[in-house]
C-alpha positions as CSV (number, residue, x, y, z in Angstrom):
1,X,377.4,85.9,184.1
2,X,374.5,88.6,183.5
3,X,372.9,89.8,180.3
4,X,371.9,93.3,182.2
5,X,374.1,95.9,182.1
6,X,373.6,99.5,183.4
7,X,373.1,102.6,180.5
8,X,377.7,102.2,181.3
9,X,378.0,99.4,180.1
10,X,378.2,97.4,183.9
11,X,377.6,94.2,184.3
12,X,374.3,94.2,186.7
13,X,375.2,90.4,188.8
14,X,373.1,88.2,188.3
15,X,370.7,86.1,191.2
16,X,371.4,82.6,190.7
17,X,369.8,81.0,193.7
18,X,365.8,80.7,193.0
19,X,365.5,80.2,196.9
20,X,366.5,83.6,197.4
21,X,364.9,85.1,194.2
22,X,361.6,83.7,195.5
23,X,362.3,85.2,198.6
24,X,362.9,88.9,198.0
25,X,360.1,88.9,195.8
26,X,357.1,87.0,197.6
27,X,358.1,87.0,201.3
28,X,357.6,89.4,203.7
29,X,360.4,89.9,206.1
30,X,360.1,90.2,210.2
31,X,360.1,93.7,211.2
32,X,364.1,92.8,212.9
33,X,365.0,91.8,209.5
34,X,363.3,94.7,207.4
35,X,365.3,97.3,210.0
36,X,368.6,95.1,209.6
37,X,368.5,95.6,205.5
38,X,367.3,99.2,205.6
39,X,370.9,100.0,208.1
40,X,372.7,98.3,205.4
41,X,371.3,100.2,202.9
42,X,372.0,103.4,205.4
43,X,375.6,102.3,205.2
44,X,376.2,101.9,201.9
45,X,374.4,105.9,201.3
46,X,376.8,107.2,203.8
47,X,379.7,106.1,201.7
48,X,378.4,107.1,198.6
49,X,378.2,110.6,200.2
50,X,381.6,110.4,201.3
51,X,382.6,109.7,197.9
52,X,380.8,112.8,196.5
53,X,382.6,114.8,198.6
54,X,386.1,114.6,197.2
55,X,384.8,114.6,193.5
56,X,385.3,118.3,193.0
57,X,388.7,117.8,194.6
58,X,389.3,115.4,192.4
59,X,388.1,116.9,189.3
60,X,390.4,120.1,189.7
61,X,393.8,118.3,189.5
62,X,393.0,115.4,187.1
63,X,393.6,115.5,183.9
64,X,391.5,115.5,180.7
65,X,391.8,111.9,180.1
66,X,391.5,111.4,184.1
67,X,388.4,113.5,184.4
68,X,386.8,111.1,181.7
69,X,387.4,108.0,183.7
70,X,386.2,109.7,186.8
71,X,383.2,110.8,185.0
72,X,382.3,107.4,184.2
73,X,383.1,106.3,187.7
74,X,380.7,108.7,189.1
75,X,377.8,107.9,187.2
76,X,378.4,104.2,188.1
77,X,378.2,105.7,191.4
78,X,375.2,107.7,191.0
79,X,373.7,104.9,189.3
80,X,374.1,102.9,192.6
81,X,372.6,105.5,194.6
82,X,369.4,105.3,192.3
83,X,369.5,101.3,193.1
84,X,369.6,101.9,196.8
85,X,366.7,104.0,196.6
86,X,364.9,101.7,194.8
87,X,366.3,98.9,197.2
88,X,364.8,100.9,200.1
89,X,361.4,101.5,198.4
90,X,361.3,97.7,197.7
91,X,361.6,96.3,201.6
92,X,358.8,98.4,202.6
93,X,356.6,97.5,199.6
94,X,354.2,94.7,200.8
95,X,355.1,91.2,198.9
96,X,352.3,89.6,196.8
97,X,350.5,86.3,198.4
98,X,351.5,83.2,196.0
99,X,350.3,79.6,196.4
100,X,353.9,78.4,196.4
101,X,356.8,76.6,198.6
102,X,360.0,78.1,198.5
103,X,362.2,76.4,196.2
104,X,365.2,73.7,197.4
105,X,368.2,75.0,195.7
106,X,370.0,72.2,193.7
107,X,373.4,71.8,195.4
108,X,374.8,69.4,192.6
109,X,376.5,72.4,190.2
110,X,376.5,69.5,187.5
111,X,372.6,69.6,187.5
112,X,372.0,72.0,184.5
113,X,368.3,70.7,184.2
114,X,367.5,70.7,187.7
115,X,368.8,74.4,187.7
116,X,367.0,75.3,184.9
117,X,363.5,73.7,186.4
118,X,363.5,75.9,189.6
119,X,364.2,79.3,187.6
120,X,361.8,78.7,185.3
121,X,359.1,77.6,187.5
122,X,359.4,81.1,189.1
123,X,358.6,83.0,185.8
124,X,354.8,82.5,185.9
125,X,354.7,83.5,189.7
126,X,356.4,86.8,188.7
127,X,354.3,87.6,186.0
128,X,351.2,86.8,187.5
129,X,352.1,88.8,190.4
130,X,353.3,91.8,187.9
131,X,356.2,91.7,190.0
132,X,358.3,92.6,187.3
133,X,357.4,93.2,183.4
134,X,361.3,91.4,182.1
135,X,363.1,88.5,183.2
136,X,366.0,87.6,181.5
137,X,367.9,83.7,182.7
138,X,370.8,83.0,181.4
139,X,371.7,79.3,180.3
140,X,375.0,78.2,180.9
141,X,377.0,75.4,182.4
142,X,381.0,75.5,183.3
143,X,380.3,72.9,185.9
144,X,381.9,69.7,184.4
145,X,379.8,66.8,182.8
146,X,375.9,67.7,183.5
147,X,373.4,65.1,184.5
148,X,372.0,64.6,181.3
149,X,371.4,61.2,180.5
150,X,373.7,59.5,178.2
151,X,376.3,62.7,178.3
152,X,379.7,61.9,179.1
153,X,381.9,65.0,178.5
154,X,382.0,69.2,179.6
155,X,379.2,71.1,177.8
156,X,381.1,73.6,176.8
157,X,384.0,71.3,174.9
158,X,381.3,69.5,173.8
159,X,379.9,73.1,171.8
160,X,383.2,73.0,170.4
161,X,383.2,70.1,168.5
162,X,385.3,70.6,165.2
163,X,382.1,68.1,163.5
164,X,383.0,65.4,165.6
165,X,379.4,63.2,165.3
166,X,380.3,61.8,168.6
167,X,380.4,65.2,170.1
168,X,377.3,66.6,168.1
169,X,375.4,63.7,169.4
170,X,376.0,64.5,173.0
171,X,375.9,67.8,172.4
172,X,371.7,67.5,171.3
173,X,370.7,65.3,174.3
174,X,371.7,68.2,176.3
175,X,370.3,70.9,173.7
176,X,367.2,68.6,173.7
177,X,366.9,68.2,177.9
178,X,367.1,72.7,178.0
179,X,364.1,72.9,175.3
180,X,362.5,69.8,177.3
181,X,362.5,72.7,179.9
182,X,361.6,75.0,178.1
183,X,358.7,73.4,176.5
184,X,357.4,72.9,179.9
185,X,357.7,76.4,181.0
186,X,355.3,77.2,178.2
187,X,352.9,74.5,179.0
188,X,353.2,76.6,182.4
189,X,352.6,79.8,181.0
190,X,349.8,78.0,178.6
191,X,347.8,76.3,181.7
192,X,347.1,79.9,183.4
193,X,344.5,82.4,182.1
194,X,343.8,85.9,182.8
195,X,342.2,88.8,181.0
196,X,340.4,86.0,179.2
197,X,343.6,84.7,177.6
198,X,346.5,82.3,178.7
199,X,349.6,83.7,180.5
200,X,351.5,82.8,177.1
201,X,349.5,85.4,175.2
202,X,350.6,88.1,177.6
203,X,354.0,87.3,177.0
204,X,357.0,87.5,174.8
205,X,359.1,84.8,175.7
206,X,362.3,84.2,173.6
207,X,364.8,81.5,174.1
208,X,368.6,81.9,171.7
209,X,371.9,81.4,171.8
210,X,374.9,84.3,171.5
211,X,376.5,81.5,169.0
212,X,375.2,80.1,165.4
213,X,378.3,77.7,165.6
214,X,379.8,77.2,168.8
215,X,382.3,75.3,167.4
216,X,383.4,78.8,165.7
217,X,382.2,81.4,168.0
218,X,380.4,82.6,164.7
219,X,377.9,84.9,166.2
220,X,376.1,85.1,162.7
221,X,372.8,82.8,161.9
222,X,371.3,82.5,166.1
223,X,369.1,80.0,166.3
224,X,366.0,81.6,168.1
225,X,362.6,80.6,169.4
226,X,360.0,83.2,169.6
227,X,356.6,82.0,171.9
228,X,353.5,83.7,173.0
229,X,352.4,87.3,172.6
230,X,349.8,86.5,170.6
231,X,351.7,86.0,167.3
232,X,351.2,84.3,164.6
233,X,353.1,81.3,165.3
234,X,354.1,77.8,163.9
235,X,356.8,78.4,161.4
236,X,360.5,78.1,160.5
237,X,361.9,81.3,159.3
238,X,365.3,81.3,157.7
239,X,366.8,84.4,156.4
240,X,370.1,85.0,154.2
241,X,372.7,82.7,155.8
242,X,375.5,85.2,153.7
243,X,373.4,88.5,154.2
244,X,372.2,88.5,157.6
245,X,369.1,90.2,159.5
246,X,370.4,91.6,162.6
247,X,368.9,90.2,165.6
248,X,368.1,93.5,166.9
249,X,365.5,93.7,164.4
250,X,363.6,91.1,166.2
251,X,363.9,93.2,169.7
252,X,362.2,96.1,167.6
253,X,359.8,94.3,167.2
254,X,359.7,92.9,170.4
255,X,359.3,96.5,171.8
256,X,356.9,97.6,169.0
257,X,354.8,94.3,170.5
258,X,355.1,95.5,174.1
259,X,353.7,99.2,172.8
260,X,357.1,100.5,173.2
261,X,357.7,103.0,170.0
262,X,361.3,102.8,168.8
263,X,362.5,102.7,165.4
264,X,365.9,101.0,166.5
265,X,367.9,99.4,169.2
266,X,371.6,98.7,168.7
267,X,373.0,97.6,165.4
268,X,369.1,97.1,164.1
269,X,368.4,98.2,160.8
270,X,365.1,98.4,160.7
271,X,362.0,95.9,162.4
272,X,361.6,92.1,161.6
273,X,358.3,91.1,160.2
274,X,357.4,87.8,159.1
């Protein structure tokens, strides 16, 4: 599962080991290995080129509806050219110093907190590095019962819990270990100054769900946590539980908040102030 998607609509995968996220952004590779990743990037040009060269063939015998499809196809493929370069720009780029071991995977699939710890602990590293400007982890566990103490069922039949109070209270001691995590990537980003601020006040950090009620999948009434930025923080804001505010509002003023100038994004209908 991803939440980035190319400007088609394709699902970007998604890095889900932080050993190997930590080391594609902060370790330099031996010059045997730098030459062994640019030949695969080499290969995967050459067949991208190969691919261009039947698309005018293609494109005279297809048919209306055809040529849209292949259209689309193309771009995906032109989009993946622009990633290669990028790729290839990337290996030779020197990797910022940090004062950090690489991270031990966690083998056991069940440990959602454990997971959670290691990809979070890389956030400040790549922000204080300015190695990238957005990170976006996705939450999730399909992994049967998690090692949360006292849990003793799935998470996700757990979300749907039809009101069961049994089920609701297991479902908030694992709700309550991810903010627990979440709490102390905050502290994190709280404990490091820069620019005579903390790393917090830098940064827009948001933590949500896609769900108001699980139980439903009733997308309507999120519950979201906005942190940092340099906000006015500290309160509980509930809007029209029959009339919503689109989330997207929020994102516009996300953007406005990162000096990105947009009236809209999505299904916003205006900007979200508070």
């Amino acid at each position: 599962m991803s939440q980035s998607y190319t400007t088609n609509g394709v699902m970007i995968p998604a890095m889900d080991r932080p050993s190997e996220v930590f080391t594609r952004l902060f370790l330099q590779g031996q010059p045997h290995e730098v030459a062994r990743e640019k030949q695969k990037l080499g290969d995967g040009r050459s067949i991208l080129d190969a691919l261009g060269d039947q698309r005018s063939r293609l494109l005279r015998t297809a048919s209306t509806a055809d040529r849209d499809r292949l259209d689309a196809y193309f771009e995906a493929v032109r989009q993946a050219e622009r990633d290669l370069s990028e790729a290839g720009a990337w290996i030779d780029r020197p990797k910022p110093e940090v004062d950090a071991p690489i991270p031990e995977d966690v083998i056991d699939k069940a440990d959602l907190v454990g997971r959670i710890e290691l990809l979070f602990q890389l956030v400040p590293l790549i922000i204080q590095t300015d190695s990238s400007r957005v990170i976006s982890i996705v939450i999730q566990n399909h992994h049967g019962i998690p090692l949360v103490n006292g849990v003793a069922a799935e998470h996700h039949n757990l979300s749907h819990h039809g009101r069961d109070p049994w089920k609701i209270e297991q479902l908030m001691k694992i709700e309550r270990a991810i903010l627990g995590c979440f709490d102390d990537l905050l502290t994190r980003m709280k404990t490091h100054r820069e620019a005579g601020a903390t790393l917090l006040d830098h940064t827009v950090t948001l933590l949500g769900s896609n769900l108001g009620n699980a139980a439903s999948h009733d997308p309507r009434n999120n519950p979201i946590i906005l942190a940092g930025g340099g906000l006015n923080h500290g309160d509980y804001v509930a809007h029209e539980r029959d009339d919503n505010t689109p989330l997207c509002n929020l994102f516009v003023r996300m953007l406005h908040e990162m000096e990105i100038e947009t009236e809209a994004f999505a299904t916003s209908s205006g900007i979200l102030r508070w």
